[in-house]
C-alpha positions in Angstrom: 1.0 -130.2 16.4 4.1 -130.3 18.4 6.7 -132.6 17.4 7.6 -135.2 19.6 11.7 -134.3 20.0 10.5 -130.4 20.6 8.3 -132.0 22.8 10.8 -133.9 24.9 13.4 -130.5 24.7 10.5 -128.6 26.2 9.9 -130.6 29.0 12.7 -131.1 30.1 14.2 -128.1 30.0 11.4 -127.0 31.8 12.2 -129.7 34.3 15.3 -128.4 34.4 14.5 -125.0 35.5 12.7 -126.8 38.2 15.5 -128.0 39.6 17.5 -125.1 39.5 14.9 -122.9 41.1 14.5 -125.7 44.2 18.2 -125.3 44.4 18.6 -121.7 44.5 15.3 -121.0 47.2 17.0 -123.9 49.0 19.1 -122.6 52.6 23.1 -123.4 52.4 22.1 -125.7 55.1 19.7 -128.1 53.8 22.9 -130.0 52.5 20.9 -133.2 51.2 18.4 -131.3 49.6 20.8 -128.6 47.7 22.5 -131.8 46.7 19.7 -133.6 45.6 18.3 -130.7 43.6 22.1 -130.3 42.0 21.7 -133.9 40.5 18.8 -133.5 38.7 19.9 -130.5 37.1 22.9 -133.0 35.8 21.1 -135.8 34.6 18.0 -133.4 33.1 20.9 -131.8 31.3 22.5 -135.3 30.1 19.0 -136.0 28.6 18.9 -132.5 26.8 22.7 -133.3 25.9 21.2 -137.4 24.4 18.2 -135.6 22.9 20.2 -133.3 20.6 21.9 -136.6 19.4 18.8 -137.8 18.2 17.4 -136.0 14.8 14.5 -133.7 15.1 12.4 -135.7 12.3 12.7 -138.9 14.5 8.8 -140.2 15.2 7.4 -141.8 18.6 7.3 -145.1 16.7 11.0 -145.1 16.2 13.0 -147.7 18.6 15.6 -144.9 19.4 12.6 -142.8 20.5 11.5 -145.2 22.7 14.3 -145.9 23.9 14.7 -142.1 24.8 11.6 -141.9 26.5 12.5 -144.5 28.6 15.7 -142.8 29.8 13.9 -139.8 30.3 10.9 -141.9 32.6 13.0 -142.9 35.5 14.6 -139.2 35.7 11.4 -137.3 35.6 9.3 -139.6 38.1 12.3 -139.0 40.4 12.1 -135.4 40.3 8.8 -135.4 40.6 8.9 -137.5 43.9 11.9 -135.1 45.3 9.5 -132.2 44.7 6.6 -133.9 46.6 8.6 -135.1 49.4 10.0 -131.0 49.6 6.4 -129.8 49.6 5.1 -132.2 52.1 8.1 -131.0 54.5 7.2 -127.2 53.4 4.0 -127.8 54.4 4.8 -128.8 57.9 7.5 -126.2 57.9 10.3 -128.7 58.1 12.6 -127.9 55.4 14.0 -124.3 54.6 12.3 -124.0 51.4 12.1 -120.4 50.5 8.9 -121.6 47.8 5.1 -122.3 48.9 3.1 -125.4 48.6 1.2 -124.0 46.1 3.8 -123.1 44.1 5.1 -126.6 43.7 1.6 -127.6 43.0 2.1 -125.9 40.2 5.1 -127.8 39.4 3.9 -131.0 40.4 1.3 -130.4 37.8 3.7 -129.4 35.3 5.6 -133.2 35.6 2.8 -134.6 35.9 1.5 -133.7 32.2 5.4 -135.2 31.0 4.6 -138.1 32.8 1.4 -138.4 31.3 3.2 -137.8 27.6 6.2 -140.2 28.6 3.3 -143.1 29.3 3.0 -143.1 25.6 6.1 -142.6 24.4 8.0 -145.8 26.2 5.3 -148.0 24.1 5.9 -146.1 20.9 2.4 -144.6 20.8 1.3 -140.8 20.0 0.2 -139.1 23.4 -3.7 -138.5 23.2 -4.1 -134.5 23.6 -5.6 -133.1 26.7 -9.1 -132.1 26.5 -10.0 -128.4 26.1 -10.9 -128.2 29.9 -8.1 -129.9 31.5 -5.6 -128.3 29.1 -7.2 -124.8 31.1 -7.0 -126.2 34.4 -3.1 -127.1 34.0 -2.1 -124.1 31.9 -4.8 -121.1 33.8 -2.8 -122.1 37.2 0.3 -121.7 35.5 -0.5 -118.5 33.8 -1.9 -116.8 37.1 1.1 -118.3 39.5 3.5 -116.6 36.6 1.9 -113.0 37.2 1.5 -113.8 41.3 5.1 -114.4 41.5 6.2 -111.6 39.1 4.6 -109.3 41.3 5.9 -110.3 44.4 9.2 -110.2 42.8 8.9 -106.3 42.1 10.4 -103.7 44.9 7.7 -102.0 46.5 8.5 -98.9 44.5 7.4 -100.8 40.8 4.1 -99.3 41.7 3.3 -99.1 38.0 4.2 -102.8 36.7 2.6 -104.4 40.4 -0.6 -102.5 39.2 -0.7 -103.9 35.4 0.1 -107.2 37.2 -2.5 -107.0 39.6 -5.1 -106.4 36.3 -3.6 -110.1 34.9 -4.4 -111.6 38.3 -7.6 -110.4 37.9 -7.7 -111.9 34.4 -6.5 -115.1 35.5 -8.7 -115.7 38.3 -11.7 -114.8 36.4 -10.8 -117.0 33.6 -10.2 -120.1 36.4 -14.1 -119.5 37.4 -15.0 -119.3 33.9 -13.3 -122.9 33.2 -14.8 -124.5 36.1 -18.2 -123.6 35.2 -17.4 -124.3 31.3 -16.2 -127.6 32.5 -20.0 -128.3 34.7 -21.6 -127.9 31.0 -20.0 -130.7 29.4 -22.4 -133.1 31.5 -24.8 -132.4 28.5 -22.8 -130.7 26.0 -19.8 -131.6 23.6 -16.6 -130.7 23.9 -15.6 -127.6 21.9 -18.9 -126.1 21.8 -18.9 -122.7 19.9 -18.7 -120.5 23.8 -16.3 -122.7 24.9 -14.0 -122.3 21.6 -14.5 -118.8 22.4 -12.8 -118.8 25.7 -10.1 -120.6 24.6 -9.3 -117.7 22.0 -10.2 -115.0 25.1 -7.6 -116.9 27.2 -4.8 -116.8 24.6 -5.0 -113.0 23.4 -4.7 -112.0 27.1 -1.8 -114.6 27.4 -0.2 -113.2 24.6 -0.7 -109.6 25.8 0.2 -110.6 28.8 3.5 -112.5 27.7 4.5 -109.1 25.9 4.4 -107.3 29.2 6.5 -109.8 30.8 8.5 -109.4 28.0 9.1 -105.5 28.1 10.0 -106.0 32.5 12.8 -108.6 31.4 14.2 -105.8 29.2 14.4 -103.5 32.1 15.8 -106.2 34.0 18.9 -106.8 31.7 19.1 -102.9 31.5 19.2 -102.5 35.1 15.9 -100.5 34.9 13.5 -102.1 37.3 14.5 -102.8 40.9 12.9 -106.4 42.0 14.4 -109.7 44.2 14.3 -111.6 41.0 16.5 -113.3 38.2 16.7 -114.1 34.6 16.4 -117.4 34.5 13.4 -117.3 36.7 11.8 -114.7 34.6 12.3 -116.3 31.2 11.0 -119.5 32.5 7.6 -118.0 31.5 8.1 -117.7 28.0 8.7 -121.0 26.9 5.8 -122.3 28.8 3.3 -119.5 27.4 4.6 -120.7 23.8 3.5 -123.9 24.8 0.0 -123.3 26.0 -0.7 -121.3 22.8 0.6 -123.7 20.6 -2.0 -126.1 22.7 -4.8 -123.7 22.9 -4.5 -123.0 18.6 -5.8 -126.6 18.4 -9.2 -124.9 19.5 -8.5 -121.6 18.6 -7.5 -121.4 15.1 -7.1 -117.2 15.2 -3.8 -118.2 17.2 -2.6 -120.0 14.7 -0.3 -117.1 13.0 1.2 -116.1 17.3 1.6 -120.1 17.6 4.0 -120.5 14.7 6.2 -117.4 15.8 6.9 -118.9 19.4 9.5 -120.8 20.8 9.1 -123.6 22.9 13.3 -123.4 23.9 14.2 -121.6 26.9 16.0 -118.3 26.3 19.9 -118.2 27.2 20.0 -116.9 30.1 22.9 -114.8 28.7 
């Protein structure tokens, strides 16, 4: 179980990250937009800033957690609407948005899910958990945009690394099939039947593996050993969000229990 202040630092950090990667694929000349993108970084980092005011060991039912959450409600939907309204306009190639549609699907989805927490947490209530199957759907997307993008960040010479990240998008895209089909079985079964529990613990020992490989790129990347179009904070961004979905996924798979507690859910430095 993730506490609810880690909970609340993850996010919005997250959120955070977000914004920063709108502004930086933004052109010089979508003024509004770069402007726009700039605020949200401030007032996502004036929650963080409020948050770590607040000790660690509050609970949801505490007023000055509520209270939080509902500071934090108004900020997120907001950013979540600026992102919509860019990916409408990228859709229609109307804004100069150097990100796909799909990609901010991805982080659509991703606000969504805070929202979804945050509608609990302004009435002082513990956030029901996702299912099993829509925990996939949500964190499979995420997983497989990760490796998509990290290989289209790699110069054309990285034929190595494009090639071991071409075998996760494999991974990934089989494991999305698999979901969907796990998903059709719960007409008439459980949840957490025994094959299902099974692929959640198939998903996170490739996530971890995969995580480690990730890993081992961003240590060529701070010693100028891999040539790519890239930079850290986009890179590290996958980390904390991995961390997250197997802290999730040990819930149903206990055998991630032990990789679960070593994880951290804060986003790296940047340093």
């Amino acid at each position: 179980m993730i506490p609810i202040w880690d909970e609340h630092l993850f996010w919005l950090e997250i959120l955070q990250d977000h914004a920063y990667f709108v502004r930086d694929h933004l052109s010089v000349s979508e003024v509004e937009y770069v402007n726009t993108s700039q605020q949200y970084i401030h007032l996502f980092g004036e929650l963080i800033s409020m948050l770590h005011s607040i000790p660690r060991t509050v609970q949801h039912t505490d007023v000055t957690m509520i209270y939080f959450a509902k500071r934090a409600w108004p900020v997120a939907k907001g950013y979540y609407e600026f992102e919509g309204k860019l990916q409408s306009l990228r859709i229609d190639n109307k804004v100069n948005l150097n990100l796909s549609p799909t990609y901010l699907n991805g982080t659509l989805a991703e606000n969504q899910e805070y929202l979804r927490i945050l509608t609990f947490l302004v009435q002082g209530k513990k956030p029901v958990p996702l299912p099993l199957a829509v925990l996939m759907d949500l964190w499979l997307e995420d997983q497989l945009g990760h490796v998509l993008l990290f290989e289209d960040l790699l110069d054309p010479i990285e034929l190595m690394a494009t090639k071991l990240a071409e075998g996760y998008i494999s991974s990934y895209q089989a494991f999305i099939i698999q979901n969907r089909h796990l998903k059709g079985y719960l007409r008439f079964k459980e949840p957490n039947f025994a094959r299902q529990k099974e692929f959640a613990n198939d998903v996170g020992k490739t996530t971890i593996e995969m995580s480690r490989f990730i890993y081992s790129m961003v240590i060529k990347y701070k010693e100028k050993k891999i040539l790519n179009k890239s930079t850290l904070r986009f890179l590290e961004h996958h980390f904390p969000e991995t961390c997250y979905f197997i802290k999730k996924l040990s819930f149903y798979a206990p055998g991630l229990s032990e990789e679960a507690s070593k994880c951290s859910l804060k986003r790296p430095s940047y340093s």
